[in-house]
C-alpha positions in Angstrom: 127.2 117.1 66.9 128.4 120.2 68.8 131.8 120.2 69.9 133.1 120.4 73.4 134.2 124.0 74.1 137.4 123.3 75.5 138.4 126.9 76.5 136.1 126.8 79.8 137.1 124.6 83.0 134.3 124.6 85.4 135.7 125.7 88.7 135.1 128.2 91.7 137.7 130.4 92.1 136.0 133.3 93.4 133.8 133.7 96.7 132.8 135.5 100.2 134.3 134.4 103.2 132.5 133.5 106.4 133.6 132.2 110.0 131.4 131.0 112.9 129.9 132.1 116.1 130.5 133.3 118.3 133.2 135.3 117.1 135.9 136.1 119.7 139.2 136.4 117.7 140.1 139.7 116.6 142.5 137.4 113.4 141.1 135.0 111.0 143.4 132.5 108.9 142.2 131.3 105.5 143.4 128.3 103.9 143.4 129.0 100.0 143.2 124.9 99.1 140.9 124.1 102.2 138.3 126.9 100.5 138.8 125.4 96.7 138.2 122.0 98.3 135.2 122.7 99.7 133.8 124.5 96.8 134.8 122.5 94.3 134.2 118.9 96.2 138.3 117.9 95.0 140.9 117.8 96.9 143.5 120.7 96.6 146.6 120.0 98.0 148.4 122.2 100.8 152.1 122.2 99.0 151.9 124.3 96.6 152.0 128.1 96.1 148.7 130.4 95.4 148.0 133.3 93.6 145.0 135.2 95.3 143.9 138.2 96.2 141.7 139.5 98.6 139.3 142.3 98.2 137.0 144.4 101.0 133.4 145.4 100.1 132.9 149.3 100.0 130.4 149.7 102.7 133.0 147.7 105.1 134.0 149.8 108.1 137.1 148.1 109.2 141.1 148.6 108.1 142.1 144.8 108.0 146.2 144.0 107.8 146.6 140.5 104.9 150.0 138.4 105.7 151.6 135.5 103.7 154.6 133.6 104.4 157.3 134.8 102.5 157.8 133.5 99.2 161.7 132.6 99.6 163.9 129.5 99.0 164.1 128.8 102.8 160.6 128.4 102.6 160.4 126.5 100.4 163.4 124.1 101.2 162.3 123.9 105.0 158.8 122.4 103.6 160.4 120.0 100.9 162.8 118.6 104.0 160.0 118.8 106.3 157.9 116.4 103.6 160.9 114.3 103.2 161.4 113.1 106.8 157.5 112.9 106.6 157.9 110.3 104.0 160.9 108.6 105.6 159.2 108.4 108.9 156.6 106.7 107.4 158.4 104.6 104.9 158.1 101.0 106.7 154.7 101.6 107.4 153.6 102.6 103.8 155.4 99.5 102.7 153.4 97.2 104.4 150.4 98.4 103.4 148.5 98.1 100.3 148.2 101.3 98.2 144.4 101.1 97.9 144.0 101.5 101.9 146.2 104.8 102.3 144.0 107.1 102.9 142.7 108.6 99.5 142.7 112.1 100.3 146.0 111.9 102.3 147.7 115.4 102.2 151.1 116.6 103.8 149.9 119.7 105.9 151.8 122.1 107.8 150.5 124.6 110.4 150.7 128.4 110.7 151.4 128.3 114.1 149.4 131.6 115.2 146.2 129.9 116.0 144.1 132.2 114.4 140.2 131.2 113.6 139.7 129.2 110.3 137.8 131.4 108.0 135.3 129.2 105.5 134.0 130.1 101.8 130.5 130.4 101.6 128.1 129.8 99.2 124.3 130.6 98.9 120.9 128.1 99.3 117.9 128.0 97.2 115.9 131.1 99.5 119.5 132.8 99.2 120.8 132.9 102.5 124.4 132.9 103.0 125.6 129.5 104.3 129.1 128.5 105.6 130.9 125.4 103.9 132.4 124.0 106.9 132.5 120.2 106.7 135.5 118.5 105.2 138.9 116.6 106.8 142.2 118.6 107.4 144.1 116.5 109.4 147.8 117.6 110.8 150.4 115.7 109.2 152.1 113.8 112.0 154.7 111.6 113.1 156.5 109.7 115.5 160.0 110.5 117.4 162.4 108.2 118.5 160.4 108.1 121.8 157.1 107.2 120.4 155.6 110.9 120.6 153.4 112.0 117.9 154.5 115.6 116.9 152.9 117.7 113.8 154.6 120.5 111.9 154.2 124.1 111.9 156.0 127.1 110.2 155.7 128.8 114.0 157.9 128.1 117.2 158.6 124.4 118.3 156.5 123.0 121.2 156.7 119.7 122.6 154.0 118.2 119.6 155.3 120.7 117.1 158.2 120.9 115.1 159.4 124.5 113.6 159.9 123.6 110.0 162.1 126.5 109.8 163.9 126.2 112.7 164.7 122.4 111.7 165.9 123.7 108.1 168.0 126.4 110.5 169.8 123.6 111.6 170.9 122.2 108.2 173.9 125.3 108.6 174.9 128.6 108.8 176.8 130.2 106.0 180.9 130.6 106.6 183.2 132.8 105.9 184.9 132.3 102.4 187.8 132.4 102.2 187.8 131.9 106.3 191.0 134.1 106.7 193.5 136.6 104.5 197.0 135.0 103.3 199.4 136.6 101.4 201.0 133.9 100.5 200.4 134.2 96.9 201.8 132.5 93.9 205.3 134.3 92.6 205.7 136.4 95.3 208.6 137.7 94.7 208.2 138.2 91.0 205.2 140.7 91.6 207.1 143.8 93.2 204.3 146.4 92.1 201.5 144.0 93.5 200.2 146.1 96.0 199.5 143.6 99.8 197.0 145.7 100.6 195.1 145.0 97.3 195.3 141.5 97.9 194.1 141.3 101.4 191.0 143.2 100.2 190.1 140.7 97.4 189.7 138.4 100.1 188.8 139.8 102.4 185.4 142.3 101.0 183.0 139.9 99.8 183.8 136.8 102.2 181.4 137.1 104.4 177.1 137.0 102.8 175.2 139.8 102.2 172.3 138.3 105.0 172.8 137.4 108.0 175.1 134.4 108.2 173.6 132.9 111.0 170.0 131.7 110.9 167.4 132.0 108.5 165.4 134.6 110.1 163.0 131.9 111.3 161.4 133.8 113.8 160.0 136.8 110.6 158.6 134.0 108.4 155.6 136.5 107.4 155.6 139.3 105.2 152.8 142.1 104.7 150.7 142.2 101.6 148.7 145.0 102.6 146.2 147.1 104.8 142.6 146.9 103.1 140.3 150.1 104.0 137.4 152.3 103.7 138.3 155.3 105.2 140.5 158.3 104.0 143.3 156.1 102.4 140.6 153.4 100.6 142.3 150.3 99.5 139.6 147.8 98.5 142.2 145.1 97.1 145.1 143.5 97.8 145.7 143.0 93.9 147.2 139.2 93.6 150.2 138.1 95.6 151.5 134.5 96.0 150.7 132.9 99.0 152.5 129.7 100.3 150.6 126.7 100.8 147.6 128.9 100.3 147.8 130.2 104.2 146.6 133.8 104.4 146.2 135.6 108.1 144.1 138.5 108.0 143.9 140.6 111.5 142.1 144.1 112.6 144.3 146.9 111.6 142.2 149.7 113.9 144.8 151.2 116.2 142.1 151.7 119.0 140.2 148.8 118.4 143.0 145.6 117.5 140.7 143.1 119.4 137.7 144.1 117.5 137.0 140.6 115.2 137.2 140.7 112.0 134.0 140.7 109.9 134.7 138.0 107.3 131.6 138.9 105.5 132.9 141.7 103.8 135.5 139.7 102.6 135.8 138.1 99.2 138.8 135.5 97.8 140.0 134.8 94.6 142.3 132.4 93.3 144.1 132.8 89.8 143.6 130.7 87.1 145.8 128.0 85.8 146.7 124.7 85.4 146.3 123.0 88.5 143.4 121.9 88.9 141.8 124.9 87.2 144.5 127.2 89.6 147.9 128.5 89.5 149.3 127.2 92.1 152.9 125.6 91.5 154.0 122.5 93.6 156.4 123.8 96.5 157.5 120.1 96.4 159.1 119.5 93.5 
């Protein structure tokens, strides 16, 4: 009996992208675990982070700008507290149901926030013809304030059914100054005549405040450029990969005189390393 090869895990990683008509919105957004979900007929799970890459066919005649979030520790601590109120908000509820009638393919999910298109993969039928994978459940996590409204969570600004997840994090505290003032009041005082005062107001005093900005956590720049794709003088055909945080990627005509010109997601193909999730690499952002 033949043995199983076991170097080969049977997964699509790789496709073009598509979008529907009409076509009106010069940005599309593509989510990385939405895309493997529908190809692949398993569910993927928002929460974790991507590698992908993005290239543009050479016969394309647009310049197209790719964005990510950025792949920082506030980014990732504003989802894991995010997820934990989630759970906690939820807590009495889950515990008086049983297991087997939470939804299967439950998923914590979080928002861009820019309200671009949804981009879908696509896949081709027996005569060949391009077809759209569009079916499939993405609900918006929610929840439920203290005043019975239902609110989701995005990584953009707050609205009054959104929460900023960043902004929310923001809140957890700004940094202080440390030490908060110069003394010098140091130990043996007296027995130091050569110490020099001004020597020891600088140890304290360069270096106690960060080297960011103390204040914030730049909620409002959340996004970070991976690259302009292109055909013309300056061709860039791939983005090479770059991680991409809970798999949202925001793609968005770069054409100076035409930035309301849609984007033609045909031209478009995504890839998603391989790994060990699921057949991905893609580590949890949760744990």
């Amino acid at each position: 009996m033949a043995r199983k090869n076991q170097s080969h895990y049977p997964i699509v990683r790789r496709g073009k992208v598509g979008r529907e008509t009409p076509i009106t919105d010069p940005a599309i957004e593509i989510s990385l675990n939405a895309f493997l979900s529908k190809t692949n007929r398993r569910l993927y799970r928002q929460g974790r982070c991507y590698t992908a890459k993005i290239d543009l066919d050479v016969n394309a005649d647009q310049s197209l700008d790719v964005f990510v979030l950025n792949d920082s520790w506030m980014t990732h601590k504003s989802l894991q507290m995010a997820y934990a109120m989630y759970k906690k908000n939820s807590e009495d509820e889950r515990s008086r149901l049983n297991s087997d009638v939470i939804a299967r393919w439950e998923d914590f999910r979080v928002l861009s926030g820019l309200n671009f298109q949804f981009a879908d993969p696509i896949q081709y039928s027996n005569l060949l013809g391009a077809t759209r994978l569009a079916e499939g459940e993405f609900p918006n996590t929610r929840v439920v304030d203290d005043l019975g409204v239902q609110k989701s969570f995005s990584w953009g600004s707050p609205t009054a059914s959104r929460y900023s997840i960043i902004e929310e994090y923001d809140k957890a505290g700004n940094a202080q100054a440390a030490p908060s003032s110069a003394t010098n009041d140091v130990p043996y005082n007296d027995l130091m005549a050569d110490d020099s005062a001004a020597m020891a107001t600088d140890l304290q005093n360069l270096g106690n405040l960060p080297p960011y900005s103390q204040n914030g956590v730049n909620g409002d720049r959340q996004w970070v450029k991976v690259g302009t794709l292109g055909t013309g003088a300056t061709q860039k055909l791939s983005t090479g990969y770059f991680v991409a945080p809970c798999g949202i990627v925001l793609i968005r005509n770069a054409f100076p005189g035409s930035p309301t010109e849609p984007v033609n997601a045909e031209r478009l193909t995504w890839e998603v390393k391989a790994g060990d999730y699921k057949g991905v690499h893609a580590p949890s952002m949760l744990e």
